[in-house]
KOLLO-990950 format. One record per residue (C-alpha): residue in three letters; x, y, z; chain. Coordinates in Angstrom, 3 decimals. Layout:
// residues N
<res=ALA | east=X | north=Y | up=Z | chain=A>
...
//
This chain:
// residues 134
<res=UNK | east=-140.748 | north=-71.581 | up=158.253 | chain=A>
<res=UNK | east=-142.714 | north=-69.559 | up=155.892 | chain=A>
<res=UNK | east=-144.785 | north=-71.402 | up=153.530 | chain=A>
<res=UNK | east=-144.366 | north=-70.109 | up=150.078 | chain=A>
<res=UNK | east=-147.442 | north=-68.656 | up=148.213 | chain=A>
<res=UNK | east=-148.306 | north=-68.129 | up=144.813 | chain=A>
<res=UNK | east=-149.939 | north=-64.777 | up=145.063 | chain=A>
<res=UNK | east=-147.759 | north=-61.909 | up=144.705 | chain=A>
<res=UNK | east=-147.677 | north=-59.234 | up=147.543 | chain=A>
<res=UNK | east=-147.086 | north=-55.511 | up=146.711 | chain=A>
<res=UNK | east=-147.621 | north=-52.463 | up=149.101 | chain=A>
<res=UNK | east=-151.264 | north=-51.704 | up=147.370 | chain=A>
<res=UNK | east=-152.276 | north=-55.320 | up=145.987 | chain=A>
<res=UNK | east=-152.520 | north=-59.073 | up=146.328 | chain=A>
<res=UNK | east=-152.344 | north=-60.695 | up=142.975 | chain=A>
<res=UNK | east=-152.310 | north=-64.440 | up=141.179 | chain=A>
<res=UNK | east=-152.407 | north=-63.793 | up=137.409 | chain=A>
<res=UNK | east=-150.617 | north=-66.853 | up=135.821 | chain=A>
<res=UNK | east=-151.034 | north=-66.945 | up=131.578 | chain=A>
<res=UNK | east=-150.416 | north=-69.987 | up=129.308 | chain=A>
<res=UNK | east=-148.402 | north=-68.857 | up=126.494 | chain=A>
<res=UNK | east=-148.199 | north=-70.525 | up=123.125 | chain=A>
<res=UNK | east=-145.767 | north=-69.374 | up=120.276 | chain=A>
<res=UNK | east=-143.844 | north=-70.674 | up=117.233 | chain=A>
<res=UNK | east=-140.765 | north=-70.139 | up=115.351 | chain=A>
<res=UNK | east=-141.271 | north=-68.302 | up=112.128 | chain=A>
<res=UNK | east=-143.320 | north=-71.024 | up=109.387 | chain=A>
<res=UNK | east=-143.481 | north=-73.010 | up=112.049 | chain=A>
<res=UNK | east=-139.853 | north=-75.045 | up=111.667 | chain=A>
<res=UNK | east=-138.913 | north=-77.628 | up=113.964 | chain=A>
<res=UNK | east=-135.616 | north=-75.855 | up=115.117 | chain=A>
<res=UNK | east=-136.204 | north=-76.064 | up=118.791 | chain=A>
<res=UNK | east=-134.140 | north=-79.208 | up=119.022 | chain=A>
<res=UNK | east=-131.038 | north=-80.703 | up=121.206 | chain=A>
<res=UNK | east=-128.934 | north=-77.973 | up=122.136 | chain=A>
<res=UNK | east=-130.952 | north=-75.091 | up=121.025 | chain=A>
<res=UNK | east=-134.003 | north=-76.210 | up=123.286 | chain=A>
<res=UNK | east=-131.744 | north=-76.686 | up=126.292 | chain=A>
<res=UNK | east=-130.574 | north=-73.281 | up=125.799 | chain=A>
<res=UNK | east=-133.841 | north=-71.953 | up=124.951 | chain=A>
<res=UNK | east=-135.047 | north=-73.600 | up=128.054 | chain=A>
<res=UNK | east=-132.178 | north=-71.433 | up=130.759 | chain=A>
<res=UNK | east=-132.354 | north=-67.970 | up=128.600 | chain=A>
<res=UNK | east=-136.294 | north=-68.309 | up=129.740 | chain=A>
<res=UNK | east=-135.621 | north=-69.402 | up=132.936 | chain=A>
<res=UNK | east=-132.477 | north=-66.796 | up=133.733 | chain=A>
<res=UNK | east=-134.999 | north=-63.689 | up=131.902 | chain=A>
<res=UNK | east=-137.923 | north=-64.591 | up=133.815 | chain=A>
<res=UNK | east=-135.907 | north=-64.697 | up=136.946 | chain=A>
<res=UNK | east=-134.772 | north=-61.573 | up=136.317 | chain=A>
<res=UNK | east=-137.847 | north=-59.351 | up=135.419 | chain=A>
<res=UNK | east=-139.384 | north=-61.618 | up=138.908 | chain=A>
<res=UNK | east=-141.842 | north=-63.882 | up=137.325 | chain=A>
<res=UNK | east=-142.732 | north=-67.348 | up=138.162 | chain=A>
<res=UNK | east=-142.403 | north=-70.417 | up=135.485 | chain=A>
<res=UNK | east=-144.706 | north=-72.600 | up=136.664 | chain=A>
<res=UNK | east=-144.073 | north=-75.084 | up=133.891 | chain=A>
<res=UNK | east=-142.339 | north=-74.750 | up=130.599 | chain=A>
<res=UNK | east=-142.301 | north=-77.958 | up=127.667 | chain=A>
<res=UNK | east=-140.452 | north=-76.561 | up=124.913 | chain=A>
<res=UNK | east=-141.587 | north=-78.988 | up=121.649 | chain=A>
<res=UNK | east=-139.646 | north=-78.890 | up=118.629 | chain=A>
<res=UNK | east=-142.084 | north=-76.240 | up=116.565 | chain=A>
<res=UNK | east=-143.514 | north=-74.551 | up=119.406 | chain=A>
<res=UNK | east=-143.076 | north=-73.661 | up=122.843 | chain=A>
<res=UNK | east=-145.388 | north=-73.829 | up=125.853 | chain=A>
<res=UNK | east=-144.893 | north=-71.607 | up=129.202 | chain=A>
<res=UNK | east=-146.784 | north=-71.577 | up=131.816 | chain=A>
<res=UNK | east=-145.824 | north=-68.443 | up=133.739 | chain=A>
<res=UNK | east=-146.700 | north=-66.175 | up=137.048 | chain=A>
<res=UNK | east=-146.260 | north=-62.196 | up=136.575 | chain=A>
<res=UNK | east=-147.362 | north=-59.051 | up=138.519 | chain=A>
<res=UNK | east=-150.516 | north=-56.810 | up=137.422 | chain=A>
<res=UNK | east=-148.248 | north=-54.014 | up=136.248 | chain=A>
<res=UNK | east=-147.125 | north=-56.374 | up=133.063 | chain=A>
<res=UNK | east=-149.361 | north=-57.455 | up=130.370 | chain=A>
<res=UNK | east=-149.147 | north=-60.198 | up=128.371 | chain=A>
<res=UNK | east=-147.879 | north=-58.459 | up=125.159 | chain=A>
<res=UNK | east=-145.442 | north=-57.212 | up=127.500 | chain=A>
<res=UNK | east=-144.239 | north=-60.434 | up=128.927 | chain=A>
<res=UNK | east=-143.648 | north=-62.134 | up=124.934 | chain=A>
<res=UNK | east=-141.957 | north=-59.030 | up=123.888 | chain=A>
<res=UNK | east=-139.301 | north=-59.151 | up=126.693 | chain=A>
<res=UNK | east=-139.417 | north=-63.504 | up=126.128 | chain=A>
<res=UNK | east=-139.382 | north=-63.204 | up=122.339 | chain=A>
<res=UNK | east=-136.781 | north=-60.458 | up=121.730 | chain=A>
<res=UNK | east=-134.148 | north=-61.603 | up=124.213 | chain=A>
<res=UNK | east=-134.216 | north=-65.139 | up=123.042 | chain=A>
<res=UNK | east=-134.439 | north=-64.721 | up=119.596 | chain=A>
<res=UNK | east=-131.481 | north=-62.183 | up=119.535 | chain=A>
<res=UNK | east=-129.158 | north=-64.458 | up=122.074 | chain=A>
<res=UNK | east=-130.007 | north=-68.219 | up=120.368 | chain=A>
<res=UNK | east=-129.617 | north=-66.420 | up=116.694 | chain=A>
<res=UNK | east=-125.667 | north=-65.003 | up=118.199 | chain=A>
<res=UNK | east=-125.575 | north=-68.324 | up=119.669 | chain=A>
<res=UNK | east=-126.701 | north=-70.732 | up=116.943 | chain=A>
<res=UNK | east=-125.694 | north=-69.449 | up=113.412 | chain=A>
<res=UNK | east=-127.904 | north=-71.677 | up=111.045 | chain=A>
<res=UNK | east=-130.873 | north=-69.693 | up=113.097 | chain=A>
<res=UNK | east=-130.073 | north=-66.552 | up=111.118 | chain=A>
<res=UNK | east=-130.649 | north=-67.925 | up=107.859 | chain=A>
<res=UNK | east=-134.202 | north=-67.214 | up=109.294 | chain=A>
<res=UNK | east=-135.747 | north=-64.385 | up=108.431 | chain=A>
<res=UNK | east=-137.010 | north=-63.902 | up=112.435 | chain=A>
<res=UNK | east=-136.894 | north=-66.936 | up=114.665 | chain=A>
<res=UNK | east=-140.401 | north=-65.808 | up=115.837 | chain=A>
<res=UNK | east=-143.531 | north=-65.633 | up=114.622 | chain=A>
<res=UNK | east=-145.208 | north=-61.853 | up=115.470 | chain=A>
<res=UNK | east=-148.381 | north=-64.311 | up=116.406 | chain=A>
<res=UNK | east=-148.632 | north=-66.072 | up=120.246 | chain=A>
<res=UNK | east=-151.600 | north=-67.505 | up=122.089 | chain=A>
<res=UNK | east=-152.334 | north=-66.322 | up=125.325 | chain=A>
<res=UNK | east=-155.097 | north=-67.302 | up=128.015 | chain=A>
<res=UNK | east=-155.270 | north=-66.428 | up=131.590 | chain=A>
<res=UNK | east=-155.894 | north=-69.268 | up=134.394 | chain=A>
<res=UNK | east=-156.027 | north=-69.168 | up=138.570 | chain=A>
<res=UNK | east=-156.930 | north=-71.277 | up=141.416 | chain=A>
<res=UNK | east=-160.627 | north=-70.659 | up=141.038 | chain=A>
<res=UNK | east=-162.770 | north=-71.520 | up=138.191 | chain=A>
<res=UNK | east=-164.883 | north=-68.651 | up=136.587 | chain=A>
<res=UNK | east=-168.292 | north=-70.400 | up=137.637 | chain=A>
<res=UNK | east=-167.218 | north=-69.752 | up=141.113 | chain=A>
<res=UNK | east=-166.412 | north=-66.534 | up=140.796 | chain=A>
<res=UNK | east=-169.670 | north=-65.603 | up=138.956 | chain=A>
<res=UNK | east=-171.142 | north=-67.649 | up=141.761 | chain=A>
<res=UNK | east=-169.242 | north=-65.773 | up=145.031 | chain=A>
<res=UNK | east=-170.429 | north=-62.438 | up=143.012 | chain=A>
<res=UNK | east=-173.884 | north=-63.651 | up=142.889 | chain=A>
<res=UNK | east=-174.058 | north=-64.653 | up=146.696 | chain=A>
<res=UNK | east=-173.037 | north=-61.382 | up=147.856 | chain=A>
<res=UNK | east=-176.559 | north=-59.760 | up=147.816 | chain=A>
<res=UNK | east=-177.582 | north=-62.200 | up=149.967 | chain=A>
<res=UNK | east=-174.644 | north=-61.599 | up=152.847 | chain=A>
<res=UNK | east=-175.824 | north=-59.738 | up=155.358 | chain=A>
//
């Protein structure tokens, strides 16, 4: 049996980029409650699915949301909350009708940083050892 990885093969690269995304419903309202945040919760987990990214962990709070996601180098991360943001928001505001008495469900704002299996210290250290290889 074939022990899953979490780097992503393609025919010309190897990759592990996993980002840590942060964003809010518009003035930060605390809609993201009962049945909303359980649906919330599979329209991120059916889109991801589809476009073939990884959740590695999701909490969805009741004024923001937190994912912890996997994607391929061809997709940046303004990509990724576009495709997140704009399918949800349209599909929970069909879905949910006191939502559209919002002027957006989203804020245009989201917090993004990048994270991997190696700290940056190593890295800066590997690079640094490699004048001494011989």
């Amino acid at each position: 049996m074939e022990v899953p990885t979490p780097y992503l093969h393609k025919n010309t690269s190897v990759s592990l980029l996993r980002y840590h995304f942060v964003w809010c419903p518009k003035r930060r309202r605390k809609v993201l409650v009962g049945n909303v945040a359980l649906r919330l919760k599979e329209l991120l987990e059916d889109k991801t699915a589809e476009l073939g990214w990884r959740i590695v962990a999701m909490e969805i709070m009741p004024d923001h949301v937190h994912l912890f996601i996997g994607t391929d180098p061809d997709v940046s991360p303004t990509q990724v909350m576009h495709a997140l943001k704009g399918y949800t928001s349209r599909v929970l505001r069909q879905e949910f009708p006191k939502l559209q008495t919002m002027p957006s469900l989203w804020t245009r704002s989201f917090l993004v940083s990048t994270a991997g299996n190696v700290s940056a210290e190593i890295i800066e250290k590997y690079i640094a050892a490699q004048k001494t290889r011989d």
